[in-house]
N, C-alpha and C positions, 0 to 999 in steps of 0.2 A: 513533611508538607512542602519545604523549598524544593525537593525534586518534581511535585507533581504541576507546582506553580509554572516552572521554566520549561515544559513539556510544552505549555500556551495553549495548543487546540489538538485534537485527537479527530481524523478518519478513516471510517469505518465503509471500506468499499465492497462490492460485488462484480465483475468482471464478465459482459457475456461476451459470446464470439468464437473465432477459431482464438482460442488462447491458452492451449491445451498443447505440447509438443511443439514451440513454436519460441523458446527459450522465454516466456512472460516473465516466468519466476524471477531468472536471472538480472533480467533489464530490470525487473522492477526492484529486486533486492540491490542491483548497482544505483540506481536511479536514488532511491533510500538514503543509503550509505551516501552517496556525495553531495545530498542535501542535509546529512545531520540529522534523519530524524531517526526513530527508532520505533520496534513491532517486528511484524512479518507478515508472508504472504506465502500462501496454499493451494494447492490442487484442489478443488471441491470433486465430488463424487459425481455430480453433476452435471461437469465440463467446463465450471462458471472457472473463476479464481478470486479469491476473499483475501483482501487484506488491510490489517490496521497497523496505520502510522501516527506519531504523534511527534509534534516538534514546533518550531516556530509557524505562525498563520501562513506568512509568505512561501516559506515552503512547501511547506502540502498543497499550495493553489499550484505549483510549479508540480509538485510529485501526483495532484490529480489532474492537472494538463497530458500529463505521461501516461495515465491510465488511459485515458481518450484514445490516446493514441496508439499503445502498445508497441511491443518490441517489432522488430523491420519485416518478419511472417505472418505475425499477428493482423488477425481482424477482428476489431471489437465493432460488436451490434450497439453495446447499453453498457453501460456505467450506472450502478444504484450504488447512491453515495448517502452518507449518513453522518451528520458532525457527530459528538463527543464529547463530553468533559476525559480531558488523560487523567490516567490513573497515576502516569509516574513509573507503570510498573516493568518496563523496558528496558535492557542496560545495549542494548543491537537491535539492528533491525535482521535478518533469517529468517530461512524459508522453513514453515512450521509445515508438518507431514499430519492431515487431516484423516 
């Protein structure tokens, strides 16, 4: 239970745009990692990219500012964003292969 308390807040994003071939993953998995949170983020079938982080509230508002914006090729349309209760169930944040 102490793991999933210190997790704070969990988001659960959807990613539209060229963000597909355009390193998203990468920025977004570095972006993660230097804010301490932990999950991952995926290729959808789509074209979209889905990813869940969980970590401190301040963080994630910084790590979904980054979503907005996308990596330096990236062009996001839409952001569907979704809070969370964390599960805790995270020990990194990586790119999970959907």
């Amino acid at each position: 239970m102490e793991e999933k308390t210190k997790a704070g807040a969990c988001l659960h994003a959807v990613v539209h745009g060229r963000v597909q071939g355009v390193n998203f993953r990468y920025y977004t998995t570095r972006t993660a990692q230097r804010l301490g949170l932990t999950g991952w983020v995926g290729n959808r079938w789509d074209g979209t990219v889905e990813t869940v982080a969980e970590g401190p509230r301040e963080a994630l508002d910084e790590f979904r500012a980054f979503l907005h914006q996308g990596s330096p090729s990236a062009f996001v349309q839409q952001v569907d964003e979704h809070w969370k209760t964390p599960t805790g169930e995270f020990n990194h944040f990586g790119v999970r292969y959907l």
